[in-house]
FIDREN-961733 format. One record per residue (C-alpha): residue in three letters; x, y, z. Coordinates in pm, whole numbers, plus 50000, padded with zeros to 5 digits. Example, Ala and Ser with C-alpha at 12.3 -4.5 7.8 and 13.67 -1.06 7.14 Angstrom:
<atoms>
+------+-------+-------+-------+
| rest |    c1 |    c2 |    c3 |
+------+-------+-------+-------+
|  ALA | 51230 | 49550 | 50780 |
|  SER | 51367 | 49894 | 50714 |
+------+-------+-------+-------+
</atoms>
This chain:
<atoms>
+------+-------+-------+-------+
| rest |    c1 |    c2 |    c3 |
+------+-------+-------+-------+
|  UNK | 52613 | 50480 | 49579 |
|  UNK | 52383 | 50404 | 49265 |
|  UNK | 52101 | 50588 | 49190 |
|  UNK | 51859 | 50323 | 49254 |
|  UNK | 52059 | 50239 | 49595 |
|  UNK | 51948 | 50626 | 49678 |
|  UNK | 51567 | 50565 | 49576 |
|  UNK | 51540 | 50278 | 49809 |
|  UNK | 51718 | 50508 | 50092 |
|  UNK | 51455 | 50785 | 49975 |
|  UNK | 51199 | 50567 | 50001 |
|  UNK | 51228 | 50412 | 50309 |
|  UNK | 51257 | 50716 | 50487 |
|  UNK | 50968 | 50867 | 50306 |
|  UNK | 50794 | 50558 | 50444 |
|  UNK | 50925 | 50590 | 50771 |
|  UNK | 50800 | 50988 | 50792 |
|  UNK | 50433 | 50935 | 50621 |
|  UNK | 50368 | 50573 | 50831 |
|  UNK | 50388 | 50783 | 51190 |
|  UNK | 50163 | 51075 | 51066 |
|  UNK | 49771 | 51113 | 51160 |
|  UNK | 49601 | 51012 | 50882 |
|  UNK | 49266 | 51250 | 50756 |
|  UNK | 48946 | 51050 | 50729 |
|  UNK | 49051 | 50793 | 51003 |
|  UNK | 49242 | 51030 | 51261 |
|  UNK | 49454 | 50731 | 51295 |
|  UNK | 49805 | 50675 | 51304 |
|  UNK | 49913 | 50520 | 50970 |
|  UNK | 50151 | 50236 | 51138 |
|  UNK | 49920 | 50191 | 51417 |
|  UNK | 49639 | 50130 | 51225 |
|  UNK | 49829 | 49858 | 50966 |
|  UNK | 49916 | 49687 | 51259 |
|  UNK | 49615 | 49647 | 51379 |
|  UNK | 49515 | 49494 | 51049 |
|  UNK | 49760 | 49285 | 50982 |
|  UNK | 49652 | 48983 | 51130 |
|  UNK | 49306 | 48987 | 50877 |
|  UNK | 49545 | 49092 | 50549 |
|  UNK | 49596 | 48791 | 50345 |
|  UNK | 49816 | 48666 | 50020 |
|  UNK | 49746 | 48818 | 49702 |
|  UNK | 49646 | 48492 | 49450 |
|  UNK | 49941 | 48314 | 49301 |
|  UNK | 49814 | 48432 | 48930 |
|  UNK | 49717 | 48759 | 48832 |
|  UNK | 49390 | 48866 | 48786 |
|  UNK | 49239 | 48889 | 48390 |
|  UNK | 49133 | 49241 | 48341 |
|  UNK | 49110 | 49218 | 47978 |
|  UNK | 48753 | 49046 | 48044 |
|  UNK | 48475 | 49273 | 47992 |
|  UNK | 48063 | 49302 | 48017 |
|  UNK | 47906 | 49581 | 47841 |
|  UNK | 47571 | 49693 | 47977 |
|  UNK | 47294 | 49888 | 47806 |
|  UNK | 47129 | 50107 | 48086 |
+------+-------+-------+-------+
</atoms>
């Protein structure tokens, strides 16, 4: 197996472990709770955003 064919093994069951735990500030199951949300997620843009743009302010 390839080392990168392990990380993605890793990874999803790190994923599968931390998604069924109680999360701290919400007391909510991690899966349940992105299911319940998924219907209001929506499609990152098709272009990235510019974050070389900046406004300096004098306070």
């Amino acid at each position: 197996m390839k080392k990168s064919d392990q990380i993605i093994v890793q990874g999803d069951k790190w994923l599968r472990i931390k998604d069924q735990r109680i999360h701290g500030t919400t007391h909510e199951v991690v899966s349940e709770r992105f299911e319940r949300e998924r219907p209001s997620l929506q499609a990152l843009p098709p272009r990235a955003f510019d974050t070389s743009w900046r406004i300096y302010r004098k306070v």
